[in-house]
KEKE-3310 file (N, C-alpha, C; in steps of 0.2 Angstrom, whole numbers, plus 5000, padded with zeros to 4 digits):
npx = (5357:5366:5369:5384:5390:5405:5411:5424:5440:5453:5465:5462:5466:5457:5447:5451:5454:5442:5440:5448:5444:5430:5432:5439:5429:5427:5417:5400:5386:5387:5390:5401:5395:5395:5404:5410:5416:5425:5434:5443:5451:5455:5465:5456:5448:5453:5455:5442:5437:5449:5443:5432:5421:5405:5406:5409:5408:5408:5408:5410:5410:5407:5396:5389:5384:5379:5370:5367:5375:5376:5363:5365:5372:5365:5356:5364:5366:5352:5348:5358:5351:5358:5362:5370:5381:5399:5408:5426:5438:5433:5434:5424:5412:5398:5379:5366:5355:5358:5364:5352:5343:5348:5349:5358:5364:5375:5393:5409:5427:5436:5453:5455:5455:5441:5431:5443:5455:5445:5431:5426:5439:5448:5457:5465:5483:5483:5476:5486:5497:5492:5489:5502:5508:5502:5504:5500:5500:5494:5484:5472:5458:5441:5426:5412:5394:5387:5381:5373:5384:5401:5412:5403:5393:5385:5398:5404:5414:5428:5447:5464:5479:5496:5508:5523:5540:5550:5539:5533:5521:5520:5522:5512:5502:5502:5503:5492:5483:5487:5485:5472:5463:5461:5456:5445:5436:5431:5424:5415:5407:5401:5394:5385:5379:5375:5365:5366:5368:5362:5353:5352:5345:5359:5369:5378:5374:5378:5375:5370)
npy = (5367:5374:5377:5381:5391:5394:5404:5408:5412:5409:5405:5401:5402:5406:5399:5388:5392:5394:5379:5371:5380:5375:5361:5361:5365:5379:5387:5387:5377:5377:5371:5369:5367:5368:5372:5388:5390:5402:5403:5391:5378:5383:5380:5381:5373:5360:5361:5359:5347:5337:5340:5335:5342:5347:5353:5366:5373:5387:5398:5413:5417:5406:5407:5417:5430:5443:5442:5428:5422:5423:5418:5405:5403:5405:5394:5386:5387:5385:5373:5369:5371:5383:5394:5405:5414:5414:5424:5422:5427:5430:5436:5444:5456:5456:5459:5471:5463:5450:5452:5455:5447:5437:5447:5452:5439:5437:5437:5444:5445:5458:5465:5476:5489:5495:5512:5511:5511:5503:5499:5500:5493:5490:5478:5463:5461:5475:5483:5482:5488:5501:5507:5506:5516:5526:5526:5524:5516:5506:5496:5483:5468:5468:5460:5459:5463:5459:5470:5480:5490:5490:5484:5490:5485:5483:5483:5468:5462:5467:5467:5475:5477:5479:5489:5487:5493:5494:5486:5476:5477:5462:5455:5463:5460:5444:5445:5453:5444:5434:5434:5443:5441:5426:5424:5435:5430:5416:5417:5426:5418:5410:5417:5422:5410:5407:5413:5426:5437:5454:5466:5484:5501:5502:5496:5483:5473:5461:5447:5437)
npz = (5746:5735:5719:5709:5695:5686:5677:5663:5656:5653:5664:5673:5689:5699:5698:5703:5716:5720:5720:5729:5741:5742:5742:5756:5763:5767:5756:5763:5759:5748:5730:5717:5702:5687:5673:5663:5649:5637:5628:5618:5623:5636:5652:5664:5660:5660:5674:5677:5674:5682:5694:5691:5689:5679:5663:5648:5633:5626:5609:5605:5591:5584:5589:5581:5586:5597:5607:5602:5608:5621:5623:5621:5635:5644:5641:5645:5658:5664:5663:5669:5681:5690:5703:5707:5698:5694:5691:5684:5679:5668:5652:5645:5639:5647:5641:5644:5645:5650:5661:5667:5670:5677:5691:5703:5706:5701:5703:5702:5704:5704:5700:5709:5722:5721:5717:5709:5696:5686:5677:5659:5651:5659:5663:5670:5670:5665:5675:5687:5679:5677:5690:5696:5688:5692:5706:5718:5734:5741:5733:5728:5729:5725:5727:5717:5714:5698:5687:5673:5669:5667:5680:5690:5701:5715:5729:5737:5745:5750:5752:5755:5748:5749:5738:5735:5734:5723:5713:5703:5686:5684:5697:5707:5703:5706:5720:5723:5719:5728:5742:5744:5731:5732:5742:5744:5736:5738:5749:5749:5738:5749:5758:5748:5746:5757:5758:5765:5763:5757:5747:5750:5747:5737:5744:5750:5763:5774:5785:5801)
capx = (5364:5367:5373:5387:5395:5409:5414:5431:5441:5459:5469:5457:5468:5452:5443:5456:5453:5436:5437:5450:5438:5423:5434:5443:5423:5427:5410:5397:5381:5389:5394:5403:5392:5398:5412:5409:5424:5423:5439:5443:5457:5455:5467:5452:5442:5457:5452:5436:5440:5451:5439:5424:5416:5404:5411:5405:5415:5405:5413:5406:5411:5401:5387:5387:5381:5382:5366:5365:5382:5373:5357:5369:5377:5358:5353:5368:5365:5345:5351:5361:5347:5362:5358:5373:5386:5403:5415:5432:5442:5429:5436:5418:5408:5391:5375:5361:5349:5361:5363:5345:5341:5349:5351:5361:5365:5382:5398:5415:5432:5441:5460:5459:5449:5434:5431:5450:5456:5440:5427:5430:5446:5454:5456:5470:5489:5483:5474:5493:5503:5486:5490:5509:5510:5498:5510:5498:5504:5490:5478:5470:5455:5435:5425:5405:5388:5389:5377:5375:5388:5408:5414:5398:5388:5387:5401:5400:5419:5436:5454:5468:5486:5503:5511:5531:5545:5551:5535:5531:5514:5517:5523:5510:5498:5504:5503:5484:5479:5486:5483:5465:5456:5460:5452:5438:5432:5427:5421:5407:5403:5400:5391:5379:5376:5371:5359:5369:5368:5354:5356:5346:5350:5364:5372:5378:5373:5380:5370:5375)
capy = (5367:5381:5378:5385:5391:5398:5408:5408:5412:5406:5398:5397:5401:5409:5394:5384:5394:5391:5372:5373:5384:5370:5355:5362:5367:5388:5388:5382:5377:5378:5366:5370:5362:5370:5378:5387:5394:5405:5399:5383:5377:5387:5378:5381:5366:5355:5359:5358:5339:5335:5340:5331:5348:5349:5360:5369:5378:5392:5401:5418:5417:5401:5408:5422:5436:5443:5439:5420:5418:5424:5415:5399:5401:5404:5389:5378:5389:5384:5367:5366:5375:5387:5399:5408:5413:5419:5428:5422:5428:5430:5442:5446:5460:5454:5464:5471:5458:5446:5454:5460:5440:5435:5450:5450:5430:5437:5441:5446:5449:5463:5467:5483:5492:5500:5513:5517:5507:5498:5500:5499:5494:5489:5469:5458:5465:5483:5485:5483:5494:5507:5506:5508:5522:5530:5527:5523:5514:5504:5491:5475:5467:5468:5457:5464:5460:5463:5473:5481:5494:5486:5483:5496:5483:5483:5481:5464:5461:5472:5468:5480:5472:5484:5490:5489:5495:5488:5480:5478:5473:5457:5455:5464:5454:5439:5446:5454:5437:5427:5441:5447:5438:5420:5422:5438:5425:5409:5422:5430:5413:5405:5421:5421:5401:5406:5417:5430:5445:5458:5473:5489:5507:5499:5494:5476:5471:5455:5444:5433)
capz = (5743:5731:5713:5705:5689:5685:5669:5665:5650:5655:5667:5679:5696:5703:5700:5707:5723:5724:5720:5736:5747:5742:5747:5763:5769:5766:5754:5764:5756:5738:5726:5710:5698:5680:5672:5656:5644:5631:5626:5615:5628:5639:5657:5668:5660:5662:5680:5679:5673:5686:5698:5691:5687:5672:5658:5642:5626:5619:5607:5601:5583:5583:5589:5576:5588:5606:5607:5602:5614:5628:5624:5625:5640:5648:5641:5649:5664:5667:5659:5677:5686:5691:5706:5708:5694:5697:5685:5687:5673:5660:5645:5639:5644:5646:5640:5651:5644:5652:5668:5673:5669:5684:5697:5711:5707:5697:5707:5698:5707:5700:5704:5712:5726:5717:5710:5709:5691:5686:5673:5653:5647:5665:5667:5669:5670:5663:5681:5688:5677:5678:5699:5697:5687:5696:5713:5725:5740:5740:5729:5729:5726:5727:5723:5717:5711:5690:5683:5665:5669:5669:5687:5692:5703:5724:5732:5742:5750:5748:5755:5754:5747:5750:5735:5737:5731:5716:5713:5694:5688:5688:5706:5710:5701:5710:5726:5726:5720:5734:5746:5741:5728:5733:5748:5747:5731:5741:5756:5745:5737:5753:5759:5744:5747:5766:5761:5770:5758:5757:5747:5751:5743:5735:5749:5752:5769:5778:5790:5802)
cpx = (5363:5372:5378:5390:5398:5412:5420:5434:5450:5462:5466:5461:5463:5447:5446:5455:5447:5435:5442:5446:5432:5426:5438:5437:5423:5420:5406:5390:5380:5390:5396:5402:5392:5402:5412:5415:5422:5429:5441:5452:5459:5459:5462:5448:5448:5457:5448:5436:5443:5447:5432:5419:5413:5406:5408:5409:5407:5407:5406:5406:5406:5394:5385:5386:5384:5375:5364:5372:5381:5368:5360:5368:5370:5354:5356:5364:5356:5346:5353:5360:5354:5358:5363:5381:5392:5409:5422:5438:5441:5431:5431:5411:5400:5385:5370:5357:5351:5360:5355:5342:5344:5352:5350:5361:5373:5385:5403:5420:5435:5449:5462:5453:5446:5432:5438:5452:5450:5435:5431:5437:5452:5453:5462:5476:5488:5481:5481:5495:5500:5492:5498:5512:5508:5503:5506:5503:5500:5486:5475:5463:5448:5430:5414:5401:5390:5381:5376:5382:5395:5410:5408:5392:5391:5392:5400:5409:5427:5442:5458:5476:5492:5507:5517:5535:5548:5547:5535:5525:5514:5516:5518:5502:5498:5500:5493:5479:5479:5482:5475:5461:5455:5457:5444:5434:5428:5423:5415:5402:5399:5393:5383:5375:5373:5366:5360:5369:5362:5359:5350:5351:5357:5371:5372:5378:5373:5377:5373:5371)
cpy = (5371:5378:5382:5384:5396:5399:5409:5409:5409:5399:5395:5397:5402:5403:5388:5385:5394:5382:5369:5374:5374:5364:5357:5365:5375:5391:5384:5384:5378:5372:5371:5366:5364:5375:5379:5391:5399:5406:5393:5380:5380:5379:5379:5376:5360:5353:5358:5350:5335:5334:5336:5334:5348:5355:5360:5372:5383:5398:5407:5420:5412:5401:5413:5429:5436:5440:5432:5417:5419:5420:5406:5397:5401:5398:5385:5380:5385:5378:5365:5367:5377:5392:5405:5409:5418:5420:5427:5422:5427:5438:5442:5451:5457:5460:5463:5466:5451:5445:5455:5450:5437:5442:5447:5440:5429:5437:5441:5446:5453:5465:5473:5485:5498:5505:5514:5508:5502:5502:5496:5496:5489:5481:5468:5463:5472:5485:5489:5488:5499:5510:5509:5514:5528:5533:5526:5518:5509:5500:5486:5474:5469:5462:5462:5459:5462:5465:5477:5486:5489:5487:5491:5491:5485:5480:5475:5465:5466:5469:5472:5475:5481:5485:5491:5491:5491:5484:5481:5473:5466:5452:5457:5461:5448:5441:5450:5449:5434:5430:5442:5441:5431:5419:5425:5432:5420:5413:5425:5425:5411:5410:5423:5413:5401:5410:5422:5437:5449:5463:5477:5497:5505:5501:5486:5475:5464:5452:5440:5426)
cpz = (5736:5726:5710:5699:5688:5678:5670:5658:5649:5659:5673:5687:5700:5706:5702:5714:5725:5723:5728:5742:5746:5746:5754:5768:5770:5765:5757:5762:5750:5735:5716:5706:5690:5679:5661:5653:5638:5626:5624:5618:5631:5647:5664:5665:5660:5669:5684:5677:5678:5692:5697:5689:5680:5668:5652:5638:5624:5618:5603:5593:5581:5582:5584:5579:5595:5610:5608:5608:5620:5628:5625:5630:5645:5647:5645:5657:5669:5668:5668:5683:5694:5697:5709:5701:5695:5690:5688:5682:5668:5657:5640:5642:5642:5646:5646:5652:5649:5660:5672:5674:5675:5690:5703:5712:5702:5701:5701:5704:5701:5703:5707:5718:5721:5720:5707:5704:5689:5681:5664:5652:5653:5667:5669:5672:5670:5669:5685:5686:5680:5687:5699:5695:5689:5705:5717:5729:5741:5737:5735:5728:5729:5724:5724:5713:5703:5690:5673:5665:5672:5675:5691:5698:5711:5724:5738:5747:5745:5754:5751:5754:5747:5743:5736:5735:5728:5712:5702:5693:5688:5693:5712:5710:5706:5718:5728:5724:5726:5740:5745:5738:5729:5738:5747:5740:5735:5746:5753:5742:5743:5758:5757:5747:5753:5765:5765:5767:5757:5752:5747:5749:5740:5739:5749:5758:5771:5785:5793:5801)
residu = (UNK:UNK:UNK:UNK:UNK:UNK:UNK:UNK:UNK:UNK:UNK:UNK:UNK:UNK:UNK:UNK:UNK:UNK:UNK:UNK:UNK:UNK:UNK:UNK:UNK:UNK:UNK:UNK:UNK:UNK:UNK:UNK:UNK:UNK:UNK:UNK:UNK:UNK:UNK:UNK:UNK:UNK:UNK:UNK:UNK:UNK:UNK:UNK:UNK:UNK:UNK:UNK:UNK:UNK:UNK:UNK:UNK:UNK:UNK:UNK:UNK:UNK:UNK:UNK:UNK:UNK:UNK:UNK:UNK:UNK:UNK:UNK:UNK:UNK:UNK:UNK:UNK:UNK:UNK:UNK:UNK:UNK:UNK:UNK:UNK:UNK:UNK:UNK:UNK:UNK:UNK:UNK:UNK:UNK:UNK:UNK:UNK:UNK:UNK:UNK:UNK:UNK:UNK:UNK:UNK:UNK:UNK:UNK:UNK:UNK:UNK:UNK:UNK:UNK:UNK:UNK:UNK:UNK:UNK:UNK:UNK:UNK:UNK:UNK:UNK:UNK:UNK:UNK:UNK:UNK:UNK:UNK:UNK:UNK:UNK:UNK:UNK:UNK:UNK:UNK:UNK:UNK:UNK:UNK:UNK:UNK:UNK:UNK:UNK:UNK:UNK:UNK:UNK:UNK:UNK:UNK:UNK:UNK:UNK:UNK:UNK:UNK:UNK:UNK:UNK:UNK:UNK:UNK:UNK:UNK:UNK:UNK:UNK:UNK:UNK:UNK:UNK:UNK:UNK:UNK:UNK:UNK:UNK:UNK:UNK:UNK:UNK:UNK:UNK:UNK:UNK:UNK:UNK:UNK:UNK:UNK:UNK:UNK:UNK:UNK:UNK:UNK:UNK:UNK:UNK:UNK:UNK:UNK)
# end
């Protein structure tokens, strides 16, 4: 059984949807065994609570650097001998030292089909506006391995969400959550947790 934790700096619907997936038997071979915040009230550890899930506060001003906030969140991490960690609404770009420390044991959802809106600057809502002003016809989510580059790891799973008429970003928001990241989220955990993932020339390859 495959540990998990999940970073989160909100409201946590992400991690709402993977505590869903874990009790409805979606992630199999997982367990959500931390939920860390970087956030001091952050609504994802009111859920981490509810559910029974261990939970963590570290705050980056506390720790004084990027450095000691990282070297934290790696102690809780070991602390809960951690073998998978997933980003689900973490607003904190993590350094390379962080990432090369666990490759291909990150994943992230992003709100958009990568590479189109995503890197620097592009999180949350601005993803949306970005998309609409743009005019595509088309979004939705991906979800990918993190490495030191912002949304720059392999690709593991992509769905495609319909942009409408009328839509506005946060209609649209709405909609490649329910649509897209509620689901390719627990599908990639459960995917990792089986041992199911290869990459090779930075390609994600799926086994059965």
């Amino acid at each position: 059984m495959k540990r998990i934790a999940v970073l989160v700096s909100g409201g946590g619907t992400n991690l709402q949807a993977l505590i869903d997936a874990e009790k409805n038997g979606i992630i199999k071979n997982g367990n959500i065994s931390l939920v860390i915040s970087n956030v001091k009230g952050a609504y994802a550890l009111e859920r981490a609570r509810m559910n029974g899930i261990a939970s963590a506060v570290v705050l980056k001003k506390e720790c004084g650097s990027q450095e000691a906030f990282e070297q934290n969140i790696i102690a809780l991490l070991r602390e809960h001998e951690i073998d998978l960690i997933v980003l689900a609404g973490f607003m904190s770009i993590l350094s390379e030292e962080f990432t090369k420390a666990f490759p291909h044991r990150i994943i992230n959802v992003h709100p958009s089909l990568i590479p189109s809106f995503c890197g620097k600057g592009f999180y949350g809502l601005h993803v949306h506006e970005k998309a609409l002003e743009y005019g595509v016809k088309v979004t939705g989510a991906t979800v990918h391995f993190v490495n030191e580059i912002p949304d720059g790891g392999e690709i593991i799973l992509q769905r495609a969400v319909e942009v409408k008429e009328g839509d506005t970003p946060e209609s649209l928001q709405k909609r490649v959550m329910v649509e897209a990241e509620w689901n390719i989220l627990p599908e990639a955990v459960s995917l990792f947790c089986q041992d199911r993932l290869t990459v090779e020339n930075n390609i994600v390859h799926i086994g059965e």
